[in-house]
C-alpha positions as CSV (number, residue, x, y, z in Angstrom):
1,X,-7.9,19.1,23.1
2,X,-5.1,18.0,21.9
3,X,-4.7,15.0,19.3
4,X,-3.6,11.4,20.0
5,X,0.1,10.9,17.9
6,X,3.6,9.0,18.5
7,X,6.9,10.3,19.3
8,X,9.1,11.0,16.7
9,X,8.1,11.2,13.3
10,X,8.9,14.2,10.9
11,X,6.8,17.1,9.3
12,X,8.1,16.9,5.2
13,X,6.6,19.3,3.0
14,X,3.5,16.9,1.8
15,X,3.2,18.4,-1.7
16,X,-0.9,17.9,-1.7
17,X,-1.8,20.9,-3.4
18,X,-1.3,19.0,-6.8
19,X,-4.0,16.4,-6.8
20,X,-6.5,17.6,-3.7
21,X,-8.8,19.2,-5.3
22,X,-9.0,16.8,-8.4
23,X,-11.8,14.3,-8.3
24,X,-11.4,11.0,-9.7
25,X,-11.5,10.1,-13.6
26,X,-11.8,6.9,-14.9
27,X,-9.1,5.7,-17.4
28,X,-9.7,2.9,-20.2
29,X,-6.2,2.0,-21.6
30,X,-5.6,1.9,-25.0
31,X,-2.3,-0.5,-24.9
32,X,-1.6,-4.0,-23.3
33,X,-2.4,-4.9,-20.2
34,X,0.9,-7.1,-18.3
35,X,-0.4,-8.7,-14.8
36,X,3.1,-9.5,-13.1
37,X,2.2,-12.9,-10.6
38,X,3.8,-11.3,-7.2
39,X,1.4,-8.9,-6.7
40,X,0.7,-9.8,-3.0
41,X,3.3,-10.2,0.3
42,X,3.9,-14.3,0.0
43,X,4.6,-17.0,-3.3
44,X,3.8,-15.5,-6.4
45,X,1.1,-16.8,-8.5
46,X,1.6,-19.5,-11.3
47,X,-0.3,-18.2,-14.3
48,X,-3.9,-19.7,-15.2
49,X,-4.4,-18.9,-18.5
50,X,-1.8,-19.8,-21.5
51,X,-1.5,-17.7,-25.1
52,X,-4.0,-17.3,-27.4
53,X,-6.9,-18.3,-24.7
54,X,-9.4,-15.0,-24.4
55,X,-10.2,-13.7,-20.7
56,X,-12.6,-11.7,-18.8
57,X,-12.5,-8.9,-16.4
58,X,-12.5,-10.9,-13.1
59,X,-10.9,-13.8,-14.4
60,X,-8.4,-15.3,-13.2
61,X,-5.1,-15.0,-14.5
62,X,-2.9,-16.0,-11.9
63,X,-3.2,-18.1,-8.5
64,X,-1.5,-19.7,-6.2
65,X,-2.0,-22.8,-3.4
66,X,-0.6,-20.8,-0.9
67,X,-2.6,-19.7,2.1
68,X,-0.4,-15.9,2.0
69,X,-1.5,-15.4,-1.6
70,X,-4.3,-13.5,-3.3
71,X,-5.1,-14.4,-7.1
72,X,-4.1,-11.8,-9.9
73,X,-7.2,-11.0,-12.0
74,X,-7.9,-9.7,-15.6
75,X,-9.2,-6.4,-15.7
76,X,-10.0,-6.3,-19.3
77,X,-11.4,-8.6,-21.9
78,X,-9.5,-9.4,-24.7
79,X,-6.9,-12.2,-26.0
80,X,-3.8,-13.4,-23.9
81,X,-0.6,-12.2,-26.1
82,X,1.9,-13.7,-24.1
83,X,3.1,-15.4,-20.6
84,X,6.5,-14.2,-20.2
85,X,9.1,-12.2,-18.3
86,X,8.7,-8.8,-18.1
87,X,9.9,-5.6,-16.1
88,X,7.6,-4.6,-13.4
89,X,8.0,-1.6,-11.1
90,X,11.0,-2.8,-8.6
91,X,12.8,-3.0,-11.8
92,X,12.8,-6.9,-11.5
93,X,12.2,-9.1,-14.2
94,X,8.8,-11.1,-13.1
95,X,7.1,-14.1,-14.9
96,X,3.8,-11.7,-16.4
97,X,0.3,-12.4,-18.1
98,X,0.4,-10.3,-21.2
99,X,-3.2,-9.1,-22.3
100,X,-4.6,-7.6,-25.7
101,X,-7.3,-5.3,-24.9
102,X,-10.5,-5.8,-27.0
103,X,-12.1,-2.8,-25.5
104,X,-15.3,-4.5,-25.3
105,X,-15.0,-4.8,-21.4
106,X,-16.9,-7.7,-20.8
107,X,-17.2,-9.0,-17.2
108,X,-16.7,-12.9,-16.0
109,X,-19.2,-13.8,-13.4
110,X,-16.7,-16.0,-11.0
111,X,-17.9,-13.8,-8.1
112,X,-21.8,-13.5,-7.5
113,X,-22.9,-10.1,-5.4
114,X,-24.5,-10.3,-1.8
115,X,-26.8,-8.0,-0.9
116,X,-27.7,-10.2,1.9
117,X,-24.4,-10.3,3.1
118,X,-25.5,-10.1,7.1
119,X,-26.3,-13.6,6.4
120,X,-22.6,-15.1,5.2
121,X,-21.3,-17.3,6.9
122,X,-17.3,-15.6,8.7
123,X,-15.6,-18.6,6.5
124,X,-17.6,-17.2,3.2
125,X,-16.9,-13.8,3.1
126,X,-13.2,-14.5,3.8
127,X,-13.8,-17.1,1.2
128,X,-15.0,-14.2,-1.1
129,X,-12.7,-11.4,0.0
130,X,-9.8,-14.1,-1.1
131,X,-11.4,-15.1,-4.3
132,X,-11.5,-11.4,-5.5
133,X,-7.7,-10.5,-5.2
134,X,-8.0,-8.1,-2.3
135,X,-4.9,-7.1,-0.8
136,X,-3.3,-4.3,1.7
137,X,-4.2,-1.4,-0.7
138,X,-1.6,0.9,1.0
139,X,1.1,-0.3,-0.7
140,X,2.1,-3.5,1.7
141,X,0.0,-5.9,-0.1
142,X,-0.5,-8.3,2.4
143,X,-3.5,-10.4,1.8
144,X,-6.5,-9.5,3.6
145,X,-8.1,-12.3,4.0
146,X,-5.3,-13.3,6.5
147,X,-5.4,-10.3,7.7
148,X,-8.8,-11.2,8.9
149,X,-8.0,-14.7,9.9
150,X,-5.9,-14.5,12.9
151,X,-5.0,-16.9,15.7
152,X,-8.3,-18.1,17.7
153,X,-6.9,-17.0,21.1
154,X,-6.0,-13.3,19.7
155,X,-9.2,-11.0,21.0
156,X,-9.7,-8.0,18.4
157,X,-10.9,-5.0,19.8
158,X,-10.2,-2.6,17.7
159,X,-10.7,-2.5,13.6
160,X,-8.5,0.5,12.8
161,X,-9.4,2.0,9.1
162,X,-6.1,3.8,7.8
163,X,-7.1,7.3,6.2
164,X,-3.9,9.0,7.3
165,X,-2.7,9.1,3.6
166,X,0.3,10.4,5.4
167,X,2.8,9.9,2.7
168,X,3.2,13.7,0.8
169,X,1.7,14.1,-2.7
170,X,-0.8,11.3,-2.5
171,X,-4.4,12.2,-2.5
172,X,-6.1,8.7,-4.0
173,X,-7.4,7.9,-0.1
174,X,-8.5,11.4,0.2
175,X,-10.5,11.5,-2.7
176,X,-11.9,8.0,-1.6
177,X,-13.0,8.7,1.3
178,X,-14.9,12.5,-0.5
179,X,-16.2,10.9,-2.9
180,X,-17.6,7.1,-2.1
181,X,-17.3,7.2,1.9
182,X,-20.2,4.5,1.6
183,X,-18.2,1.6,0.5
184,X,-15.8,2.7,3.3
185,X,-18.1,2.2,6.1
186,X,-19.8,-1.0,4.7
187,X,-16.7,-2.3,3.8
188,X,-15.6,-2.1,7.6
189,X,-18.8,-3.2,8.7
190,X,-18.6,-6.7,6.8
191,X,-15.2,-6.7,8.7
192,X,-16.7,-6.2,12.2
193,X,-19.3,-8.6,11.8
194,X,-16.1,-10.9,11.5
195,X,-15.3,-9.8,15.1
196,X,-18.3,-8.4,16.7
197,X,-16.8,-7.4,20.1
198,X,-14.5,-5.2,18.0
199,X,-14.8,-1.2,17.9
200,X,-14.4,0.6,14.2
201,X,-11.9,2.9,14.2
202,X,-11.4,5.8,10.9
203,X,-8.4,7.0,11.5
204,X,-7.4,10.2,9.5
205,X,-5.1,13.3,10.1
206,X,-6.3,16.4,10.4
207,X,-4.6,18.2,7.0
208,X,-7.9,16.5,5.7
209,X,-11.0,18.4,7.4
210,X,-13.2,17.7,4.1
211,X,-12.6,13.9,4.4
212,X,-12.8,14.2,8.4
213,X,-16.6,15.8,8.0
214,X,-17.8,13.8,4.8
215,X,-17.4,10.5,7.3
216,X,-18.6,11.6,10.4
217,X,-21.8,12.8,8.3
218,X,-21.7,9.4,6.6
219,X,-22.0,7.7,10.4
220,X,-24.5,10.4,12.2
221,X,-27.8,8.1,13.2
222,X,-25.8,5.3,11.9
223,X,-26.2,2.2,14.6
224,X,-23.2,0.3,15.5
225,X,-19.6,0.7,17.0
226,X,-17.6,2.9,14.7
227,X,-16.2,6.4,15.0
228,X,-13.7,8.7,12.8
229,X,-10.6,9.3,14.8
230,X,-9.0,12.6,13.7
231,X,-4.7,12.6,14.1
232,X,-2.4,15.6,13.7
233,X,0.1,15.9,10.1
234,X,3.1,14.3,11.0
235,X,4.9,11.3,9.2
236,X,4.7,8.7,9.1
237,X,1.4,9.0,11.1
238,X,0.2,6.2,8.8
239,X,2.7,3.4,9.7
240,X,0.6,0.4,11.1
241,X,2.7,0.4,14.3
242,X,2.3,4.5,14.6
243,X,-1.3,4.5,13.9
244,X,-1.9,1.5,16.3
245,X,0.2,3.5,19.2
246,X,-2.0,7.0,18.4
247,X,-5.4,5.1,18.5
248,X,-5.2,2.5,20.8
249,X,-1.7,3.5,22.9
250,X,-0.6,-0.2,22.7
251,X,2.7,-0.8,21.8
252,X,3.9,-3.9,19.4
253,X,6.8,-5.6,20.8
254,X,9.5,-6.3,18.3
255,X,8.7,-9.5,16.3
256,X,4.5,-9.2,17.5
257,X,2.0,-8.8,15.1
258,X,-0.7,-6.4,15.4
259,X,-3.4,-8.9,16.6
260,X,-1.6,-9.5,19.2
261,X,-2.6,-6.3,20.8
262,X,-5.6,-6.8,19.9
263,X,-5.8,-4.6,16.6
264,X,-6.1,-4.9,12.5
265,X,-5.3,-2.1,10.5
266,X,-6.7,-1.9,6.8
267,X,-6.5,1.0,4.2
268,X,-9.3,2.4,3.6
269,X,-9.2,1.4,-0.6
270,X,-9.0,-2.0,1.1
271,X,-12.0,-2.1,3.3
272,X,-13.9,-0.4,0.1
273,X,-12.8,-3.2,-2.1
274,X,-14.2,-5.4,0.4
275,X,-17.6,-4.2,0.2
276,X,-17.8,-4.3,-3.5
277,X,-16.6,-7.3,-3.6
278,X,-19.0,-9.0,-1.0
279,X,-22.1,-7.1,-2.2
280,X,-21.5,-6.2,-5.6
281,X,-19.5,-8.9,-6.6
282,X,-16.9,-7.0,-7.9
283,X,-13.6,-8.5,-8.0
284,X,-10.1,-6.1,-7.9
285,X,-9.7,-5.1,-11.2
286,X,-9.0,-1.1,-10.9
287,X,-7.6,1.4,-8.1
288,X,-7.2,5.4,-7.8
289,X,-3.7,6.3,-8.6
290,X,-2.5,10.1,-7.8
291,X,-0.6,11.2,-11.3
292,X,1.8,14.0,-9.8
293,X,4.7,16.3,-9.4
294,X,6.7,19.3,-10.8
295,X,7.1,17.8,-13.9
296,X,3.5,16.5,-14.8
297,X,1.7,18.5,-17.2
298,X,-1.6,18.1,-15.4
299,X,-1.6,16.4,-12.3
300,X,-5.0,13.9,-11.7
301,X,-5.9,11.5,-9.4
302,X,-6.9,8.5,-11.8
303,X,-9.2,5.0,-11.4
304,X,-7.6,3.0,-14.0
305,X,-7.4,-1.0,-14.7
306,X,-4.6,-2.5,-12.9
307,X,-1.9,-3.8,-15.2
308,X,-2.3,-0.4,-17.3
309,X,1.4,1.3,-18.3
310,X,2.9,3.7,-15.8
311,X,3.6,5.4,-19.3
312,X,-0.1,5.5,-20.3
313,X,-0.9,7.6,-17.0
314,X,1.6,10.1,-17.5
315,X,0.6,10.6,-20.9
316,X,-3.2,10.6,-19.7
317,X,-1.9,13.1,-17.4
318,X,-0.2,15.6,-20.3
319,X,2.9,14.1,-20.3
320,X,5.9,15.9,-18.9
321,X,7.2,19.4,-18.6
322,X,10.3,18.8,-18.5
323,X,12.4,15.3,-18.7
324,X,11.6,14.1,-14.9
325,X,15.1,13.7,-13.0
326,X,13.0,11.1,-10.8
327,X,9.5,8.9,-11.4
328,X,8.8,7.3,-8.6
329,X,6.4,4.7,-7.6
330,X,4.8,5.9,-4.2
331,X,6.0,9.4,-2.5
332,X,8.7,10.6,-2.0
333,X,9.7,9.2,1.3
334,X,8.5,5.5,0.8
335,X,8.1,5.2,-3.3
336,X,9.9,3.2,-5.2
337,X,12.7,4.8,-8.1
338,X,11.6,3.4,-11.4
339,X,14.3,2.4,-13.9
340,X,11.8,2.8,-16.6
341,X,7.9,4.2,-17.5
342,X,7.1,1.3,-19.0
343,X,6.1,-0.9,-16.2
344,X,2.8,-2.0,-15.2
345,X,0.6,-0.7,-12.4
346,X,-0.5,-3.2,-9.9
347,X,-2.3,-3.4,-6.6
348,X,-0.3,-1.8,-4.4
349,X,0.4,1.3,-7.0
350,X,-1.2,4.4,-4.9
351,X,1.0,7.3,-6.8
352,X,3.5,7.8,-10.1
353,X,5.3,10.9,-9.0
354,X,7.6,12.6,-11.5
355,X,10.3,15.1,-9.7
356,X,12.0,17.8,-11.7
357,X,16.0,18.0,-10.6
358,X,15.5,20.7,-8.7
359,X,12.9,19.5,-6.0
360,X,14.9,15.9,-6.7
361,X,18.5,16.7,-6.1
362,X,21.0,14.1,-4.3
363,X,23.0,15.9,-2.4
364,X,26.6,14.5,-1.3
365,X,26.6,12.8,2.1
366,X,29.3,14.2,4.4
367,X,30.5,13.1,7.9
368,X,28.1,12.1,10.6
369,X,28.3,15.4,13.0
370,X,26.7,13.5,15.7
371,X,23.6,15.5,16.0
372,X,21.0,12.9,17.2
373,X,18.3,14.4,14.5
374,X,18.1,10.6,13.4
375,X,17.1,9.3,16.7
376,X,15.0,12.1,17.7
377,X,12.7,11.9,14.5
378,X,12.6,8.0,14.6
379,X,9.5,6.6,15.3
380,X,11.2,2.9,16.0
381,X,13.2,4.2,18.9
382,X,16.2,2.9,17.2
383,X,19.6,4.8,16.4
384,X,20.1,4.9,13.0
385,X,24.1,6.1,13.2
386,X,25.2,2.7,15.4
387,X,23.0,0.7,12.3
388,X,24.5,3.1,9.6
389,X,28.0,2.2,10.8
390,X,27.3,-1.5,11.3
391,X,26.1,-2.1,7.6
392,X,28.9,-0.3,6.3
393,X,30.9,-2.5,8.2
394,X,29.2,-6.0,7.3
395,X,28.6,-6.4,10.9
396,X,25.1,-8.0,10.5
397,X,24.8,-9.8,13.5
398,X,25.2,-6.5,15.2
399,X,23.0,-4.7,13.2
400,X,20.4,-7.4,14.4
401,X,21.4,-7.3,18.0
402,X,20.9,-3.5,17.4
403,X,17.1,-3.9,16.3
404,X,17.7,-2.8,12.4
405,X,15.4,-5.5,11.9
406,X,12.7,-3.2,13.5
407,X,13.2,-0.6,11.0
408,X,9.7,0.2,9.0
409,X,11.8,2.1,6.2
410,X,9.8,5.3,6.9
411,X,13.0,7.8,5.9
412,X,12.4,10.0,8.7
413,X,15.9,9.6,9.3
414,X,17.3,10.6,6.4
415,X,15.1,13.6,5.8
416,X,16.2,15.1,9.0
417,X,20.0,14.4,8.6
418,X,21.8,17.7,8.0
419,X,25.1,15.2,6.8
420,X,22.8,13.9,4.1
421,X,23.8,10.0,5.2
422,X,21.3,7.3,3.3
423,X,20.5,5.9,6.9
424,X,17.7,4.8,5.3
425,X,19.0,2.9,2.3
426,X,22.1,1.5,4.7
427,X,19.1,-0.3,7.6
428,X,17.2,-1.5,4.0
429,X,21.2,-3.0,2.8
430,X,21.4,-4.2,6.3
431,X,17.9,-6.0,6.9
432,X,18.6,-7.8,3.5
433,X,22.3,-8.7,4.3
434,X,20.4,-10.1,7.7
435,X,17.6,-12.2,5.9
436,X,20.6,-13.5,3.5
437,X,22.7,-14.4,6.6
438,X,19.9,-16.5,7.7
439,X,19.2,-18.0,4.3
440,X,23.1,-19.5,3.8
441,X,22.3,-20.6,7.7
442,X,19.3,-22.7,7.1
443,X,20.8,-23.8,4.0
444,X,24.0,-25.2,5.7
445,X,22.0,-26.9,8.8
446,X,20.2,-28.6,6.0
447,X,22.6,-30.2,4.1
């Protein structure tokens, strides 16, 4: 039988060899901890805590009044060195909670475990999922808590749990779902108590039999409503909007949100944070970070406390081979370029990936030959030459009236251009020359 999937998408060499077959090791940092304040889609935090005052793990650090926030939490104990600017991993300079690690580890008791969780209250466990920092684990970092609260008149049906991990060289999902599948599946069923008409859906492609078999043995003479859903490799099978299409074959409309088909898609380090948060009352503080590529000495997959040095890893990790031509936050297709090492991890961190100049090579971009590669392997239905050649022009308005706005970034067109045209980096200039378009708009109708 043949596999549910989307049209278009790409088949990139996904580089998983590396970390596979590594199981998880735990990593206590040695240096500083920084917590930058915008670690969440939405206002950033306003720090909590001032110099000199001594901290917790799972005390606050940062929050925010905001509904779209999530609080930024210490995940060591030790003495507050500074609040001040620092360099995170966009390469920005963000207002950041500097920590001195005691190495004592010593844990607050702000959140309280649950064991009897069946009996919360809908408005209490969002309360809790809130109060202990979780957000989209899968790199967007939206906060879950809205996630879970949407509009009263949107029906859920379907809970999706994201275990594509479709983005090459990232294994820390995999290893997740080998190696604690229990937190997955509670984790999803404190969600679907939130929405009990609502099916559970694992979703995870098929280059992944191991994981595929662990949860399905997990579930067999489990009670209740969930299932694994196994995809075929192709990217970006993992896209909220792609995974939605293959599960459920509901489209979103441009500008809809998910819910409005009926559907919420988490990550499945997201839904595992939720359970150990309810249950065990365990705040996020750490995540699984895959260490890889050409250049690392020995690729891992590491659990380490967020706010620990990029640097630290890679040394944790051997070090490099060879000076890296490219560190990456992320894979290759989505990640983030790093201007420097020495940046914290935060909670949407999921790789480091350290290219040698021969798998990273930029190649010089040529004329556009008119192939149609780009529209075939875009999953948005959009064409990525008309939006190429709009940006370059400034023609914003265009590019809007064109859909660029609909782009999800995914680089599919890129990878498949034979001209080597940043289509990519061109919709990503054009969506931001779009939102500041808006920006000088609203702020001339004001005043």
């Amino acid at each position: 039988m043949q596999l549910p999937t989307f049209k278009g998408g790409v088949h990139p060499p996904d580089g998983k060899a590396l970390t596979k077959d590594k199981e998880v090791e735990i990593y206590y940092p040695t240096g500083e901890l920084v917590y930058p304040m915008s670690q969440h889609l939405g206002p950033p935090c306003v720090p909590v805590v001032k110099k000199g005052d001594r901290v917790l793990i799972g005390q606050k650090a940062g929050d925010s009044d905001a509904f779209v926030s999530a609080p930024v939490l210490a995940s060591v104990s030790g003495t507050v060195k500074d609040v001040a600017l620092r360099m995170t991993i966009s390469g920005a300079m963000e207002t950041c909670v500097v920590v001195e690690n005691d190495g004592k580890y010593e844990h607050a008791s702000d959140l309280l475990p649950h064991r009897d969780y069946e009996s919360l209250e809908p408005k209490e466990t969002l309360r809790i999922i809130r109060e202990a920092g979780i957000v989209g684990m899968g790199g967007a970092a939206f906060p879950t808590h809205v996630k879970l609260s949407p509009p009263p008149d949107r029906k859920i049906r379907w809970l999706i749990v994201n275990g594509a991990e479709c983005e090459p060289f990232l294994n820390c999902d995999n290893r997740l779902m080998l190696e604690h599948p229990e937190p997955i599946i509670g984790g999803l069923e404190i969600c679907m108590r939130l929405f009990p008409e609502a099916e559970g859906i694992i979703a995870i492609e098929d280059n992944k039999p191991e994981s595929i078999s662990r949860m399905e043995g997990e579930l067999s003479g489990r009670p209740g409503k969930i299932r694994v859903a196994p995809h075929p490799v192709k990217y970006p099978q993992g896209a909220e909007k792609m995974l939605i299409y293959s599960v459920t074959g509901q489209e979103i409309p441009p500008g809809a949100l998910p819910a409005d088909v009926g559907c919420i898609v988490l990550n499945v380090s997201t839904v595992s944070h939720i359970w150990q948060a309810v249950v065990d009352g365990v705040p996020v503080v750490e995540r699984v970070i895959s260490v890889t590529g050409d250049v690392i000495a020995e690729p891992k997959n590491i659990s380490a406390p967020l706010g620990t040095s990029v640097r630290e890893l890679i040394d944790a990790c051997g070090g490099f081979t060879e000076p890296p031509a490219k560190v990456l936050s992320g894979g290759p297709m989505m990640g983030i370029s790093m201007r420097s090492i020495d940046v914290p991890t935060v909670k949407g961190t999921s790789g480091i990936l350290a290219l040698s100049r021969r798998s990273s090579r930029s190649l010089q971009e040529s004329n556009c030959i008119r192939c149609g590669r780009c529209v075939e392997s875009c999953p948005m239905k959009l064409v990525p030459t008309t939006l190429d050649l709009l940006v370059r022009g400034r023609e914003y308005a265009e590019f809007e009236k064109e859909g660029g706005m609909n782009c999800i970034e995914c680089g599919c067109c890129t990878y498949s251009c034979p001209a080597r045209r940043y289509l990519t980096q061109t919709c990503r200039d054009g969506k931001a020359g779009v939102m500041a378009a808006r920006r000088k708009a609203e702020s001339q109708r004001k005043g």
